[in-house]
PALO-242447 format. One record per residue (C-alpha): residue in three letters; x, y, z; residue number from 1. Coordinates in steps of 0.02 Angstrom, whole numbers. Layout:
<sites>
<site><aa>ALA</aa><east>X</east><north>Y</north><up>Z</up><i>NUM</i></site>
...
</sites>
This chain:
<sites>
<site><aa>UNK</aa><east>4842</east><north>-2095</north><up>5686</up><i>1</i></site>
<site><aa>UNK</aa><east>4774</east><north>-2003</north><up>5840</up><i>2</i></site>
<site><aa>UNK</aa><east>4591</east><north>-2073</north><up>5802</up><i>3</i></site>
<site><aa>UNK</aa><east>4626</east><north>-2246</north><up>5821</up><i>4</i></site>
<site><aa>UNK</aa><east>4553</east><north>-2340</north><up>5962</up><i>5</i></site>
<site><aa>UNK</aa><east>4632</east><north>-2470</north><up>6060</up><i>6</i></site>
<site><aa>UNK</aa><east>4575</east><north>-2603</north><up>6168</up><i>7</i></site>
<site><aa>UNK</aa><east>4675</east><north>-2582</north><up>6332</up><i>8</i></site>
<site><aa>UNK</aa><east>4644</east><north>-2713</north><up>6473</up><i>9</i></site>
<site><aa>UNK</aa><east>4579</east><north>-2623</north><up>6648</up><i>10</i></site>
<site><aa>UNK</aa><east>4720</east><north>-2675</north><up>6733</up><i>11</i></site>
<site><aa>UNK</aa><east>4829</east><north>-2585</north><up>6607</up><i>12</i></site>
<site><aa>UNK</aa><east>4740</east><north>-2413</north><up>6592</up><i>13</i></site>
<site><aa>UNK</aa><east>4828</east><north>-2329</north><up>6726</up><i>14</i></site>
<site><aa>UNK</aa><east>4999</east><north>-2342</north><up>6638</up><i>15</i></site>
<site><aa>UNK</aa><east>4902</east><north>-2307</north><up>6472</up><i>16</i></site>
<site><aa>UNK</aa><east>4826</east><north>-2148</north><up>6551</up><i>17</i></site>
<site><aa>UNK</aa><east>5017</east><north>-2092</north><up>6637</up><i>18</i></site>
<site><aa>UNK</aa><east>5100</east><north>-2133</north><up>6451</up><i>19</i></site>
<site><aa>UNK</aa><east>4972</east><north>-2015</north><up>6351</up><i>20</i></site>
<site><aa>UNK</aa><east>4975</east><north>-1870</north><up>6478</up><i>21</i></site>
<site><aa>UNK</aa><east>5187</east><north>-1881</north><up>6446</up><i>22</i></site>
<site><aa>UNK</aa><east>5176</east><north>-1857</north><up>6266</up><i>23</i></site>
<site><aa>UNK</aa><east>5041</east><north>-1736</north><up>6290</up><i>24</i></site>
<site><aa>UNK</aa><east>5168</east><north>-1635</north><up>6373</up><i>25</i></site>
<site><aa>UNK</aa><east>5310</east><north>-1665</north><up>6264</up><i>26</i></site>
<site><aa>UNK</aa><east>5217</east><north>-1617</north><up>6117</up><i>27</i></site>
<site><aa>UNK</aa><east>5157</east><north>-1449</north><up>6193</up><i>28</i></site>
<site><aa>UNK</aa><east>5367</east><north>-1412</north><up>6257</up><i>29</i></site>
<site><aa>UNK</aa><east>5407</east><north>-1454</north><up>6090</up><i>30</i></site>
<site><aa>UNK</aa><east>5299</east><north>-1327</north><up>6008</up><i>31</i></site>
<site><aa>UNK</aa><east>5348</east><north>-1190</north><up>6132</up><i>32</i></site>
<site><aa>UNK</aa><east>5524</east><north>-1221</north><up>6113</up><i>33</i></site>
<site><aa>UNK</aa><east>5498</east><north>-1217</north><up>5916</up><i>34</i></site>
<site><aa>UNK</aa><east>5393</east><north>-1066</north><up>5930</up><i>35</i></site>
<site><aa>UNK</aa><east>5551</east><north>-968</north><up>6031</up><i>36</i></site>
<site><aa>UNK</aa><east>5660</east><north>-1036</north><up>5945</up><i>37</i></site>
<site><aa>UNK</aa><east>5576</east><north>-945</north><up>5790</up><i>38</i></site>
<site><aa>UNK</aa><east>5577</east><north>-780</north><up>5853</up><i>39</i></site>
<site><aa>UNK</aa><east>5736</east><north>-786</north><up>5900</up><i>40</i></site>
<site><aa>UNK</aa><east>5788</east><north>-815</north><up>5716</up><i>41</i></site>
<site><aa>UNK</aa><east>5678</east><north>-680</north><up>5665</up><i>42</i></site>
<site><aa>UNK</aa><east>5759</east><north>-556</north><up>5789</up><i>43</i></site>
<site><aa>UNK</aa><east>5930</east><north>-638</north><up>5732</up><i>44</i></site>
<site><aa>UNK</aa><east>5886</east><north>-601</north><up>5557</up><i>45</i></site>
<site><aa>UNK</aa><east>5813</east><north>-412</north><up>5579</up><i>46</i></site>
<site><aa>UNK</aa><east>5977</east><north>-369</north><up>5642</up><i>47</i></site>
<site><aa>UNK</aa><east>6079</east><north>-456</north><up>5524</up><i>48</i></site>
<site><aa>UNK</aa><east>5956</east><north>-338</north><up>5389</up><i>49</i></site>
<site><aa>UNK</aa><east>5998</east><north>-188</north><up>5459</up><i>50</i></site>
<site><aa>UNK</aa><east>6175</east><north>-201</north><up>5360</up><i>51</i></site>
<site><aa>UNK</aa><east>6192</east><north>-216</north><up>5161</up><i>52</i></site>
<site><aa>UNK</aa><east>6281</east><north>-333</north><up>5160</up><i>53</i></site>
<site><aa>UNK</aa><east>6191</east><north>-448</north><up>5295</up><i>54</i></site>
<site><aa>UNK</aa><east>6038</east><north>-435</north><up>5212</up><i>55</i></site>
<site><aa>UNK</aa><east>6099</east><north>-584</north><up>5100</up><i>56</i></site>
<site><aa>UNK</aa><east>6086</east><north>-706</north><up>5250</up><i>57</i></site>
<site><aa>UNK</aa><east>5941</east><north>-596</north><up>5358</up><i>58</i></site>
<site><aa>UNK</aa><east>5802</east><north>-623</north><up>5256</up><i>59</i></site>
<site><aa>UNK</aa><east>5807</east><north>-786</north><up>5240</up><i>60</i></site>
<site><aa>UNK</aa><east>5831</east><north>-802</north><up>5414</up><i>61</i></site>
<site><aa>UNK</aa><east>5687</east><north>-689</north><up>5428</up><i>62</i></site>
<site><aa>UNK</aa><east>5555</east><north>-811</north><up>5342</up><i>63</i></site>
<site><aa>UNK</aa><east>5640</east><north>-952</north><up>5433</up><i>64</i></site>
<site><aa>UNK</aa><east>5591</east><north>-881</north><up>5585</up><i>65</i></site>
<site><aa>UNK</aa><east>5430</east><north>-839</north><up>5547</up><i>66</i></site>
<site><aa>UNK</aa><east>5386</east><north>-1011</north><up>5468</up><i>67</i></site>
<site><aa>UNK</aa><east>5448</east><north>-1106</north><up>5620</up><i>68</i></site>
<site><aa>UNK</aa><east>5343</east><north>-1000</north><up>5736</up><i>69</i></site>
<site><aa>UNK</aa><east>5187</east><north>-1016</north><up>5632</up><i>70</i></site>
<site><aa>UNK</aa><east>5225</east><north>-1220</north><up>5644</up><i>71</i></site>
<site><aa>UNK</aa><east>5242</east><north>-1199</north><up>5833</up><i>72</i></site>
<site><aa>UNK</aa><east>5087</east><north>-1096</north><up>5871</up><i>73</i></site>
<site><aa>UNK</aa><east>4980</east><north>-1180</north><up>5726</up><i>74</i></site>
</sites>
């Protein structure tokens, strides 16, 4: 979908150009969110392993983490 052209009039580039430069950014705070947001699940989770019983729920939390920072950074 990204390597589509389009045929934008002249007149109408300048709102093109300020509408791809927000999503731009969008995209890039939504990956750095997603990426923090998965390390704080895999600190969340290391603690939670540190217990028995907590290991149940850590793990998982653990590879949660770590796939949701892989998605953000890759």
């Amino acid at each position: 979908m990204a390597n589509q052209t389009r045929n934008t009039s002249w007149i109408l580039w300048p709102f093109v150009a300020i509408w791809d430069l927000l999503t731009g950014i969008l995209k890039l705070t939504g990956r750095l969110i997603a990426a923090l947001i998965g390390v704080v699940l895999m600190i969340a989770g290391i603690a939670l392993s540190l217990t028995i019983v907590g290991a149940i729920i850590g793990i998982p939390l653990i590879i949660l983490g770590f796939m949701l920072t892989a998605r953000g950074l890759f």
